[in-house]
C-alpha positions as CSV (number, residue, x, y, z in Angstrom):
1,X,114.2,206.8,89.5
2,X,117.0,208.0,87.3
3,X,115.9,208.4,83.6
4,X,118.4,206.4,82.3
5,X,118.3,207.4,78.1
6,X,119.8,210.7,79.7
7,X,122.4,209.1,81.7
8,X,125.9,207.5,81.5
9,X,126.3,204.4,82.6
10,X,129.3,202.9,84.3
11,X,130.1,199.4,83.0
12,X,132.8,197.6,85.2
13,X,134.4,194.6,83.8
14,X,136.0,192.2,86.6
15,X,137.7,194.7,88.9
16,X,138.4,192.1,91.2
17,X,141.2,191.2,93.8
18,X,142.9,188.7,92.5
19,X,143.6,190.8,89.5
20,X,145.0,194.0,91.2
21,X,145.8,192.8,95.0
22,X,149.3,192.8,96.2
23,X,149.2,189.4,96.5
24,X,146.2,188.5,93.9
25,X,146.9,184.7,92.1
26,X,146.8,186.7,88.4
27,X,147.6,190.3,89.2
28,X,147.8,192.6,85.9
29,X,151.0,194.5,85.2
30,X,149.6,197.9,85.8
31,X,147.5,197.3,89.1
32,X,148.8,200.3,90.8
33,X,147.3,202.3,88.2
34,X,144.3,201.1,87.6
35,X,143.7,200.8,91.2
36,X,144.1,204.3,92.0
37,X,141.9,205.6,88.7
38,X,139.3,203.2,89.7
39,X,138.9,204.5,92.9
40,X,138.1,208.3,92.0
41,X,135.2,206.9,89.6
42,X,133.3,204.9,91.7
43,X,133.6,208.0,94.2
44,X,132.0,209.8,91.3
45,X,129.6,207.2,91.0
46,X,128.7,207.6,94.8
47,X,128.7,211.3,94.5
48,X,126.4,211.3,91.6
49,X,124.2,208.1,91.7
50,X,125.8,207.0,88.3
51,X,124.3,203.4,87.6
52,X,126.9,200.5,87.5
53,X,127.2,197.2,85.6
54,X,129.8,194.9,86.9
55,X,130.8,191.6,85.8
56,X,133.1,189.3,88.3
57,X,135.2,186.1,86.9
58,X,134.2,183.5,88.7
59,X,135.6,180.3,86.8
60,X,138.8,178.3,86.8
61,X,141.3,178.3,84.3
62,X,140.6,174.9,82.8
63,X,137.3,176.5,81.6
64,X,138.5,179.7,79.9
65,X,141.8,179.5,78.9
66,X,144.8,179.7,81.6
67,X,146.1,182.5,80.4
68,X,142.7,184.5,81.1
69,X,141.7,183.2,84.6
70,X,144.2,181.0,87.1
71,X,141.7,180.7,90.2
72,X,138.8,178.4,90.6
73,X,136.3,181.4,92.6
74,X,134.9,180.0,95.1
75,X,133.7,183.0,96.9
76,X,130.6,185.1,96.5
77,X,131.2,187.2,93.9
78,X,130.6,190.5,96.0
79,X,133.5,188.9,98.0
80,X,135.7,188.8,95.2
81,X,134.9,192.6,94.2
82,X,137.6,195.0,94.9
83,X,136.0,196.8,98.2
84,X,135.8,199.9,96.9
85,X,133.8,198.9,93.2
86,X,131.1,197.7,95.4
87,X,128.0,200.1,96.0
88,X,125.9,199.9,98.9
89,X,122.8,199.4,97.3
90,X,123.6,196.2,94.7
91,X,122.2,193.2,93.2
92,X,124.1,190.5,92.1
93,X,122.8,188.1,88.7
94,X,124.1,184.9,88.3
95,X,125.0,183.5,84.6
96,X,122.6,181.2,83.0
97,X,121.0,180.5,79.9
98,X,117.9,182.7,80.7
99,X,116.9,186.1,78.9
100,X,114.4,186.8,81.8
101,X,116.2,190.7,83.0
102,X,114.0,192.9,83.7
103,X,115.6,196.0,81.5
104,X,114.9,198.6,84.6
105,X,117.1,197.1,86.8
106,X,119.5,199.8,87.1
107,X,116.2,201.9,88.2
108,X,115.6,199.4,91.2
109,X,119.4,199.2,92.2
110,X,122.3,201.5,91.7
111,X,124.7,198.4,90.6
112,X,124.3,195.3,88.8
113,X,127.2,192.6,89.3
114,X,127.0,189.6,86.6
115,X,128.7,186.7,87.1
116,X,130.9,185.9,84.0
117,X,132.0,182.3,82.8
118,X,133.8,183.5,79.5
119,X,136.1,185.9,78.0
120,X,133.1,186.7,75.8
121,X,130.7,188.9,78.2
122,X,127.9,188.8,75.6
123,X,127.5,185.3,76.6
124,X,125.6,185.9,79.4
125,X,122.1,186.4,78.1
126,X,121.2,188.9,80.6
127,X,124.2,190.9,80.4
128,X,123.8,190.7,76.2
129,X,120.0,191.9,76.7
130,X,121.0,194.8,78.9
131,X,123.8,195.9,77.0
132,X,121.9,195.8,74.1
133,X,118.6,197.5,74.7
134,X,118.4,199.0,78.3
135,X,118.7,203.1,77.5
136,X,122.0,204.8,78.2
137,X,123.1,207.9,77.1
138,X,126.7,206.1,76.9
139,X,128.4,203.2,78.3
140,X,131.8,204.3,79.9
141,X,133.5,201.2,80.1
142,X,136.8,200.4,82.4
143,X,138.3,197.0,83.6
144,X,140.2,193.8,83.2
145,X,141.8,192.5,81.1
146,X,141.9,195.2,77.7
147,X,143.2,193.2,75.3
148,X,140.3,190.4,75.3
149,X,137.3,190.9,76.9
150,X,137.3,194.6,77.5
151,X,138.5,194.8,73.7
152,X,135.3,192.2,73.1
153,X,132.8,193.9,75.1
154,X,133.9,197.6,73.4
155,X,133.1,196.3,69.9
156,X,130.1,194.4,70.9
157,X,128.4,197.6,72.3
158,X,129.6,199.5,69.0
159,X,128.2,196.6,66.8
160,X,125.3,197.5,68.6
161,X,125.2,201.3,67.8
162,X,125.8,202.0,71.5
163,X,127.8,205.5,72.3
164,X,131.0,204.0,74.3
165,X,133.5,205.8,76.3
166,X,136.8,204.0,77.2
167,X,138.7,205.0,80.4
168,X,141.7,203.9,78.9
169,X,144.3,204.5,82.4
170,X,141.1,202.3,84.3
171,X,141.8,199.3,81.9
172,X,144.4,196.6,83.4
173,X,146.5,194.4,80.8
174,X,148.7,191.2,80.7
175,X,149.9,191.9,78.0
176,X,151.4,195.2,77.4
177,X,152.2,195.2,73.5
178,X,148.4,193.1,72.8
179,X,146.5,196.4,75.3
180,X,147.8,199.3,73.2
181,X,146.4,197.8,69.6
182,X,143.2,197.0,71.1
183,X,143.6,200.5,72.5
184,X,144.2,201.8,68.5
185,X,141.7,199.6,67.3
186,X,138.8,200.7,69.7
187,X,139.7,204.3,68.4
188,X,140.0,204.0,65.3
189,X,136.3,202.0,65.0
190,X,134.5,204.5,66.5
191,X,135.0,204.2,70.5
192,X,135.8,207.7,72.6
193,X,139.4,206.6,73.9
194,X,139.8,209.3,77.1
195,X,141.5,209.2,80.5
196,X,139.8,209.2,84.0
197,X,140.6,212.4,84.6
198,X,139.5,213.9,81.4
199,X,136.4,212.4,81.8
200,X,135.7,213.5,85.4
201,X,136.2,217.0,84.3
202,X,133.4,216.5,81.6
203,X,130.8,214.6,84.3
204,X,131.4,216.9,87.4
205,X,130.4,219.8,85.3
206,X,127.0,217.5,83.8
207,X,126.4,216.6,87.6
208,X,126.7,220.3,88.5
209,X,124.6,221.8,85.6
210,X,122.2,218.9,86.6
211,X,121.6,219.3,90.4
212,X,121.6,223.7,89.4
213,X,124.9,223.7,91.6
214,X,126.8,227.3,90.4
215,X,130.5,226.1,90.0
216,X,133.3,228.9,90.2
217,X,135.6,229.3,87.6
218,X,139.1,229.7,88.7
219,X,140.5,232.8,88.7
220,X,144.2,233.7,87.7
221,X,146.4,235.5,90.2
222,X,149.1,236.1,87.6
C-alpha cells in the first residue's frame, strides 16, 4: 500500500468525451491540447502507480447552468471517461449527501471517479472529506473547465492548506479571456502554476530516486 503523506496525488476534474471528442455536444476550445498533455500523465500515472481522483459531469444543463454542462449523461460514468483517464484497477462513488468515505481509499484502488452534480466539487461530501483530510504530499490538479470549477476546486484545496500543483496546458476552457485570470489568480494565491512537461521532469526523477533506478545524465557531443 502506497504511503500516501509521501505521495502526489493526481486529481482529475471531468476529463470526459463530450468535452474534448471531435464530435463531443460541449467540446472546450483547446481540446487538442489538453488531449495530448493528458495522455502523457496518466501514462505517468500507470508507470508510477500515482493515485487518481476523478470527478465525471453527469447532469443536464437545466441543473447547473447551460453554459457549464449541455448533455443530460445518461451513461455510466466510466463510459463517459475519456478512454485513456481510466485506470484498470478503479472504483467509482456516486454523489449523495453522505460523509461515509473511507479516507484510505486511494490505498485499496489506484483511482477514485466521483460523480459530480455541480460546478462546485466540494459539494460532494465525500469528495470534500477526501480532499480535505486524506494525506497527500500535493494535489496536482488538471481538467475541465479552468475558469469555474477547476478555478473552485484550486482555491478550495488552498483554503484548506493543501500544497497544489496546476498543470496549467492539461486545463480545458470555454472561455479563453475568463481561463487566463483564473490562471493569474491561482498564482498569485499561492498555487504552483507549471506545465505537463515541467512537471514530468520533476516526478520521473522522484520515481527514479524512489524505485533506486540510476538515471544517465546526458552527455554533450559538442
Amino acid at each position: 500500500m502506497p504511503n500516501l503523506s509521501k505521495r502526489d496525488v493526481f486529481v482529475d476534474l471531468c476529463i470526459q468525451r463530450e468535452y474534448l471528442a471531435d464530435n463531443g455536444t460541449r467540446r472546450c476550445r483547446n481540446a487538442d491540447q489538453v488531449a495530448v498533455n493528458v495522455k502523457h500523465i496518466m501514462a505517468f500515472a500507470r508507470l508510477a502507480k500515482v493515485p487518481v481522483l476523478s470527478c465525471v459531469d453527469v447532469n443536464c444543463g437545466n441543473r447547473i447552468g447551460a453554459e457549464f454542462v449541455s448533455i443530460l449523461s445518461r451513461e455510466a460514468p466510466r463510459q463517459q471517461k475519456a478512454a485513456f483517464t481510466l485506470l484498470p484497477d478503479h472504483i467509482v462513488v456516486e454523489s449523495d449527501n453522505s460523509l461515509s468515505m473511507p479516507l484510505d481509499v486511494l490505498k485499496r484502488y489506484q483511482q477514485a471517479i466521483f460523480t459530480k452534480v455541480h460546478r462546485d466539487p466540494f459539494t460532494n461530501p465525500k469528495l470534500d472529506r477526501l480532499l480535505t483530510e486524506m494525506p497527500a504530499r500535493c494535489f496536482v490538479v488538471f481538467g475541465i473547465p479552468l475558469e469555474t470549477s477547476l478555478r473552485i476546486l484550486v482555491l478550495g484545496l488552498l483554503r484548506r492548506h493543501r500544497r497544489v500543483i496546476l498543470l496549467k496546458d492539461t486545463c480545458g476552457y470555454w472561455n479563453r479571456q475568463e481561463a487566463e485570470m483564473a490562471l493569474r489568480q491561482l498564482a498569485v494565491k499561492g498555487c504552483g502554476v507549471v506545465t505537463a512537461s515541467e512537471y514530468l521532469g520533476l516526478a520521473l526523477g522522484r520515481v527514479a530516486r524512489r524505485l533506486g533506478i540510476r538515471v544517465r545524465a546526458s552527455r554533450s557531443v559538442a
